[in-house]
Each structure stands twice: as C-alpha cells, then as structure tokens.
N, C-alpha and C positions, 0 to 999 in steps of 0.2 A: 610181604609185599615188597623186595628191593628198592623201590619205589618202585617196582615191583616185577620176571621176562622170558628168554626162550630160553636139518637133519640130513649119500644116501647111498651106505654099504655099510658092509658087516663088519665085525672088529672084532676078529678073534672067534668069531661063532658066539660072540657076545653080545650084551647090547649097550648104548650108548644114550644114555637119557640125559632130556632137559634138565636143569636143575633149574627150576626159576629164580634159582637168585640169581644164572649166570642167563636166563633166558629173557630177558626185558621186562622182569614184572617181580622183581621184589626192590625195596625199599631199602634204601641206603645203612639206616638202622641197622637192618634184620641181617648185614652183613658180618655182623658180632658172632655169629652163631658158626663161619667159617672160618678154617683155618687162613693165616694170611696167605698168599703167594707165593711160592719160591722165588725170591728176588731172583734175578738175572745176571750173571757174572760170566766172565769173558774163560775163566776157567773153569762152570761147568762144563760136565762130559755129560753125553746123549740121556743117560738115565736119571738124571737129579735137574738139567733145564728145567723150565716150568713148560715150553713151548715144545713141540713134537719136532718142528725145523728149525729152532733156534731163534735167537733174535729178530734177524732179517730184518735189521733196523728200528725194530721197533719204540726200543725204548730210547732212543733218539727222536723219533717223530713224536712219543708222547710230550718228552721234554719241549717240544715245540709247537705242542697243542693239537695235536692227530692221535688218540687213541682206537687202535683197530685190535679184533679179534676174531678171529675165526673159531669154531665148536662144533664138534662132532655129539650129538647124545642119541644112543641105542637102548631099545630095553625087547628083551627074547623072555618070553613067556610061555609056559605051559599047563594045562589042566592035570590035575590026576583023579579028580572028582567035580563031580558037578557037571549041569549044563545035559548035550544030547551028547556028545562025543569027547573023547579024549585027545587034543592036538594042541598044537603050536603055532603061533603067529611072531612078527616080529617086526616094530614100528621106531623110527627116529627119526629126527633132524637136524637137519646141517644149519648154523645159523652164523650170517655175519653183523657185527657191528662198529658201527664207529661212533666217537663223538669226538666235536670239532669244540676248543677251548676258544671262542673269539676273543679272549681278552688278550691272548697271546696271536693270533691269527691276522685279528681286525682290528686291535687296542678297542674293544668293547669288555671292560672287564663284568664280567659275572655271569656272559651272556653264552648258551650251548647250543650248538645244532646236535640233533641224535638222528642214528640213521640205524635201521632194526630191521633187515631180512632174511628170510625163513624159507627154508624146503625142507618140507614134508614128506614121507613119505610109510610104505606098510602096511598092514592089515590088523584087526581090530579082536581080541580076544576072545572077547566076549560072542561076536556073532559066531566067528568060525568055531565057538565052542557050543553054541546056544545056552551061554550062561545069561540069565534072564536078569543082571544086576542094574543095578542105577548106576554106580558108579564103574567106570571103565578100570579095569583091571591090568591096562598097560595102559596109564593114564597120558603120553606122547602123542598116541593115536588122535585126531579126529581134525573134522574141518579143514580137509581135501588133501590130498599129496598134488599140493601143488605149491608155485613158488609166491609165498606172498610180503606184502608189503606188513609190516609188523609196528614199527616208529619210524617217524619221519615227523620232527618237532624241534622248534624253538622255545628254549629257556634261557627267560633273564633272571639271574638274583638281585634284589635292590637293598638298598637301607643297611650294609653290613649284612646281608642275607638274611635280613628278618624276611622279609620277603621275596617269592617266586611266582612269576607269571611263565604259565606254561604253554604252547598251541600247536596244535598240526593231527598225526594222523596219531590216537594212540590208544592202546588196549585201555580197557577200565582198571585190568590190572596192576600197569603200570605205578600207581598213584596211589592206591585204595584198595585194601583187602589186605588178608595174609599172603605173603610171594614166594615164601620158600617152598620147594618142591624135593623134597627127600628121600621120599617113597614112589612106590609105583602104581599102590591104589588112588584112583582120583581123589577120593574123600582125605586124603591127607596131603595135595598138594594143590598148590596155589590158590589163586582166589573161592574161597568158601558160597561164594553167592552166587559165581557162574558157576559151579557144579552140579546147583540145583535148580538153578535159571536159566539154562542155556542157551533156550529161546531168545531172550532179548539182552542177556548180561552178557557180554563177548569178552572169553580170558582170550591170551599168549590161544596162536599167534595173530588173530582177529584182530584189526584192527579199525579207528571210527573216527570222522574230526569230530573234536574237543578240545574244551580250552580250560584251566587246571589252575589253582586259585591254592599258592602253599603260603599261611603265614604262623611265621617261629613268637609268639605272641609275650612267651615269659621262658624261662630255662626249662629244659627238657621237655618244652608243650608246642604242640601245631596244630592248627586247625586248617584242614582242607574243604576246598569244595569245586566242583565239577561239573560240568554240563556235555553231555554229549548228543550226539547225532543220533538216536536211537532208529534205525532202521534196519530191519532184517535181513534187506538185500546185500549188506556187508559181508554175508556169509556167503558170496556165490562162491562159483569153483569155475563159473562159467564166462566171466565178465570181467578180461585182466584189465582194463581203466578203474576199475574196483578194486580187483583184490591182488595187483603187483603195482599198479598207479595210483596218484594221490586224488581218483575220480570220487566223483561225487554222485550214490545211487540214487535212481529214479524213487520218489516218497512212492509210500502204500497206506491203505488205511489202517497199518498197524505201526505208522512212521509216528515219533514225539520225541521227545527228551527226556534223559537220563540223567540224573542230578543227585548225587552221593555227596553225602559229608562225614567227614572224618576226624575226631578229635587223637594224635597221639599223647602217649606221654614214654618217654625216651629214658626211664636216669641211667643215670650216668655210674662210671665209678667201677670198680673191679665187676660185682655183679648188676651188669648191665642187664639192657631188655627194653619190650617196646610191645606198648600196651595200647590194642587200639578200643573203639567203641564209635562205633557209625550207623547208618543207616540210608536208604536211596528211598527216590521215588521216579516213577516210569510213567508219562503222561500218554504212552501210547494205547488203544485199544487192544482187547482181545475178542477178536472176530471170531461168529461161530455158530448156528443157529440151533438153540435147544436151551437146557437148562442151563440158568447164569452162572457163573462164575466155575463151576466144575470140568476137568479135563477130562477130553475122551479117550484118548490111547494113551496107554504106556508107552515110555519112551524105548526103555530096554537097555539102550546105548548113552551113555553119558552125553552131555555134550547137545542132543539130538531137541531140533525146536518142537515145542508139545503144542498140541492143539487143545482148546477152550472153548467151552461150549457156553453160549449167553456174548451180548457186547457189553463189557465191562471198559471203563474207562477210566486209567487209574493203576497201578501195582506199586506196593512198595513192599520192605524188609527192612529189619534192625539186622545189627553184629554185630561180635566181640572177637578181639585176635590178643591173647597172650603169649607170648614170645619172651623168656627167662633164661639167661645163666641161673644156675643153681652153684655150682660151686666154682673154684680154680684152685686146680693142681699143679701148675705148672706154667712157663711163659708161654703167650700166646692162647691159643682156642683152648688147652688143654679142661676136660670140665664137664660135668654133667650141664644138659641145658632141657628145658620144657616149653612145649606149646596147649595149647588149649584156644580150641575154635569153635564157636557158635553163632551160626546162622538162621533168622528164622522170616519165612516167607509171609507173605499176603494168604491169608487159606482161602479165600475167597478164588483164586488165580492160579494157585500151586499143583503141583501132582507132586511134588517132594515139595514138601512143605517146612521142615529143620532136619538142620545135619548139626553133628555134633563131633569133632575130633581131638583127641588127647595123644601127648604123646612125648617122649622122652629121646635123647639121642646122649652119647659120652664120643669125647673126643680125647683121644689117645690112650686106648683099650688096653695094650701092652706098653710097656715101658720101654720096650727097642723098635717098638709102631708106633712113634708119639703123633703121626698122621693118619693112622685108620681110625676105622668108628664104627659104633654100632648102633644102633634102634630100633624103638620100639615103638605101636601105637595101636589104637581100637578105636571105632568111631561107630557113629547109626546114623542112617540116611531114615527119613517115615515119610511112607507115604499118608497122603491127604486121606483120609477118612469118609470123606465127599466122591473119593473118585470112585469110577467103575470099574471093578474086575476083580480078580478073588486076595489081590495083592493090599487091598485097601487097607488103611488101618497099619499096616505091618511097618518094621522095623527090619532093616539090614544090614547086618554087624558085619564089617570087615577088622581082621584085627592082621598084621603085617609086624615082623621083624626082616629085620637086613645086616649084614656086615659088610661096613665098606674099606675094603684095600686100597691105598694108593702106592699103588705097583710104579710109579716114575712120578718126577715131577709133574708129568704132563699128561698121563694116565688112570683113571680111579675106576675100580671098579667093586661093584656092591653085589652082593649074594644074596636073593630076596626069594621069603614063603609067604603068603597068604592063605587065610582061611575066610571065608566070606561064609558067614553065618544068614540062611535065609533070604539068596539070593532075589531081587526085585520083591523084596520087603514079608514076605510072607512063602519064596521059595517057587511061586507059580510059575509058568512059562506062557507065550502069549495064546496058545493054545487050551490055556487050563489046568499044564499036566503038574502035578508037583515034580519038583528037583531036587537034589542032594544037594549037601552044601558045597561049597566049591574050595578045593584047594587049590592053590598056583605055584608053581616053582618058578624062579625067575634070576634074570640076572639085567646088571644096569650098566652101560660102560659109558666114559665118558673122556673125549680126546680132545687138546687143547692144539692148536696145529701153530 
C-alpha cells in the first residue's frame, strides 16, 4: 500500500508498467521492499543517472520543497493458450506527480499538497483473447484511456507526527490495502479489495473526495481510518469536471460511504516489514430486482462494476496484508522478501467473494546484478457459490514468475509468464463453453524520464 499509486507509447516493443509503489497507492512502509534510488551526481553518464533526461533541476527544487516525477509504465502481453484466440494486446501509463513540502514552501511545517495525474491508455487481454478470467492478466489496463485526476490532497502532520490528517481527491488505495504492484496478474498487485470489489472500491487511478484519519499511537503501530465519497459516477470516462477536475458527481441510489480501518504494525530493524489487518464498510445500496443479495453476470474483466440482484443495504469485508524481509545479504534491498494477502467479501453482495495471494521476490539474483530481481507468486480468486452460471463455486489459480533487469538507472525491465489455472473460476466462458487454461508471455517496462 505506499501509502499506497500509479501511462502513451511503446518502449522498445516493450512494456512499461505501473508499479504501485511508484504509482500513488503504496505506503511509505512498503517502500523497504525496493531498492533505493540511484542518487544523482553531476558525474553520472547517460546509463547509471536515475532519470532518462537528467536532473533538469530537480534535485535542487526537491531541496526547496517541489518534488516532481515524471513515469512511463508499459506491459505487452500475449496468449499461447486459453481463451477463443491466440493474440496480443498492449496497455500503460504515463503518470505525473508532485508534492509540495509547505514547511519549506509556506513555513507550515508538516503540511503537503500531493498532486497525482494519470493517462491511460491500450487494450485489455483478457477480451481480445476471450480469456474468461476475474483477474486481468495485464493488470495496467482498465478504467478508460483517458487523462484522469488520481491525487489532488492536503496533508498536515501534527504532535512530532504522531498524527496525520489527510483531505482532497484520493484513491482508497492510497492509504489502505496492500500497494505494491510487481507482477502483472491483477490478483497480485495493488489493493486486494478493489480487485474483487470493483464495483464500488476504486484502486489507482480512480480517484474520490475523502478525508484520511493516520495516528502513530505507540512504535511501530498506526491505526487509520477513512471516509469516502462512495459513488459510482467516479468511474465515468465521460464527465472530465469528474474525472480530470476535482468535481463532485451527481448521487445515485447506489451513492453512501466508504469507511476502512486499518491497524499497521511496521518493526523495524534489519528485517523489516509491514503487517496490516483491516476491514471496510459500504453504506451504499445494491440495486436490482430478483433474488437478494446474489450477482447476476459475471464480470469477466477485472475491474468491471457487477450487478446485484435484491436491494441490499450495507457491504462490508475484512483483510490481511503481510509484507516481510526475510533475509539480508548485502547493503541496501539486497534479500529475500515475502507477501501474503487475504481478502474476504460480504457473501451476501460478492461474485468473487476471497482472494488469496502469496508470494516471494530476491533482490540481487547475481552478484555482478545486485539491482535485478526475480519473483515468484500463486494466488485463487472464488467465486460466490450463490452466483449464477457454471463458474459458481469455482476457484482461479493464477500462478506468475518474472525476472526483473535493470538495464540503466532509469530503465527496468521484467520478463513475465503466467499460467492461470481455471480461468473465471471453473474455466467457463460467458457462453457456457469450457476453456483451456491460459498461458501468458509477457514483458513489463518501466522509464523514469
């Protein structure tokens, strides 16, 4: 969860993926698990900078309280099994950000502005393949190729930073959930509750006013809590005072409030990590007329808002987010590290009702690569049991490995396979037909400019 974040051309016939620690939605913690920075020196040469154009002042503006970024992330994907056909699609985003130090700015010490936009853009795997998965399979893709407003928020720290009052436009992400994003199956990247929620939990780059509630209570403990704007109209693609402005959508009768809590625990010390356990609750209805609480369609596509048959009034979920160094080898990231995520929904309200992801990464694979890395992970999405269609009941295993090069300072890029075990939980299509399981070849690129 960075505290927890975020695309529009090609890069090498590569791709370019979000990593949400560097995309607006992991948590400050969860930043232990990368490597640090290439510091900036006036006698780097082109290939070891951290930045693609150099400085360009920047690390003067940050000394003065302007930190800016620019990020290129692609990811190019292809079938070799599964689905109705065997093709390729290819989705990323360009994303800028700042944050503004007022203590140095305004003499407001503790106080930040964050500024977080997003373009989108590409085509979706999963459809052009007709792989019938829950979780998107070039998990970049979704929620319009268009230019949106991401963060746009004021934080004050108070009391020595025990405390953080947070307000403005911003993902649930941000704040709450697991935020790293290292993979390219959705089930193993970023927030765990919007992958199964998507309907009304909005990850990266969706964003919602709310107002964000962070207190440091004892060493290495926080307890958050949240309120958001829970409205669906946030998702247009059609309506830029929405979704590039900091407008405020028209209510619907499926409008209420989103309200997550979040206890960390953070220690400290060589083998760090950042251990969460929360849970939400959603006061909005689910509209729909038929049987209470059960979904009518499959969604298909990650991401995609599910429909609910019966007016239920009410949803909530519990989670767990484990984030671990396991060892250290060497200075810096050098080190096996582990995650483990579990999400479980409302059954009453669900069509994926728990996910479950495990998973493993090492940092600095060779001893003359102490920057590349490898990983590894498997997870299951199930659907609801209550739902309709032959997928009911079922479980679907994606299990993903990657190796990731860092070809320059300011270049990474990761060589990713997927197997997705029992596509949209039992392999069906919305048709009925059975599918094969699906493999994916993939690659992730990712440019710092």
């Amino acid at each position: 969860m960075l505290r927890r974040f975020v695309n529009t051309a090609h890069a090498c016939g590569l791709g370019i993926a979000l990593s949400a620690l560097l995309g607006g939605g992991a948590h400050a913690a969860d930043v232990l698990t990368k490597a640090p920075p290439v510091p900036y020196a006036e006698t780097d040469d082109f290939w070891t900078r951290p930045y693609l154009f150099g400085d360009l002042g920047r690390t003067r503006l940050k000394e003065q309280g302007i930190d800016l970024g620019l990020t290129l992330g692609n990811e190019s994907v292809g079938n070799l099994s599964g689905g109705d056909r065997n093709t390729a699609a290819n989705a990323g985003q360009l994303w800028f950000g700042a944050k503004l130090d007022m203590g140095k700015l305004a003499g407001i010490p503790g106080g930040t502005v964050g500024l977080t936009l997003v373009q989108r853009y590409g085509s979706n795997l999963n459809a052009e393949a007709g792989i019938p998965a829950l979780q998107l399979t070039n998990e970049v893709f979704g929620r319009g190729n268009i230019f949106r407003l991401t963060q746009l928020y004021y934080s004050q720290k108070l009391f020595n930073d025990q405390l953080e009052l947070k307000g403005g436009r911003l993902p649930v992400g941000s704040d709450f959930f697991f935020g790293l994003c290292e993979f390219i199956n959705l089930t193993f990247c970023g927030g765990q509750p919007g992958n199964i929620q998507g309907g009304y939990i909005f990850n990266w780059p969706v964003s919602q006013w709310a107002g964000v509630v962070h207190y440091n209570f004892a060493k290495d403990f926080q307890l958050s809590v949240g309120v958001y704007d829970a409205n669906p109209n946030y998702l247009t693609t059609e309506t830029p005072s929405v979704y590039f402005l900091p407008g405020i959508p028209g209510s619907t009768p499926a409008s209420g409030v989103l309200v997550p809590v979040e206890l960390v625990w953070a220690p400290s010390g060589p083998l760090n990590g950042t251990w969460r356990l929360g849970g939400w609750y959603d006061s909005a209805s689910t509209i729909d007329g038929g049987l209470p609480g059960v979904i009518q369609v499959i969604p298909g596509v990650g991401g995609v808002p599910t429909q609910f048959l019966g007016d239920q009034r009410g949803r909530w979920g519990v989670y767990e987010s484990i984030l671990q160094r396991l060892t250290v080898e060497g200075p810096g990231a050098l080190g096996w590290y582990t995650f483990l995520n579990t999400t479980v929904a409302d059954h009453r309200t669900s069509f994926q009702d728990y996910q479950i992801a495990w998973g493993v990464k090492h940092t600095g694979t060779f001893s003359w690569r102490p920057q590349d890395e490898v990983g590894f992970a498997v997870g299951t999405t199930h659907v609801n049991s209550a739902a309709f269609g032959p997928n009911a009941g079922g479980n679907e295993v994606p299990i993903e490995v990657w190796y990731g090069w860092q070809a320059t300072g300011w270049m990474n890029l990761k060589f990713d396979a997927q197997y997705v075990i029992n596509p949209g939980g039992r392999g069906f299509n919305a048709a009925g037909v059975k599918t094969d399981n699906a493999w994916v070849l993939g690659a992730r690129t990712e440019i710092h400019f």
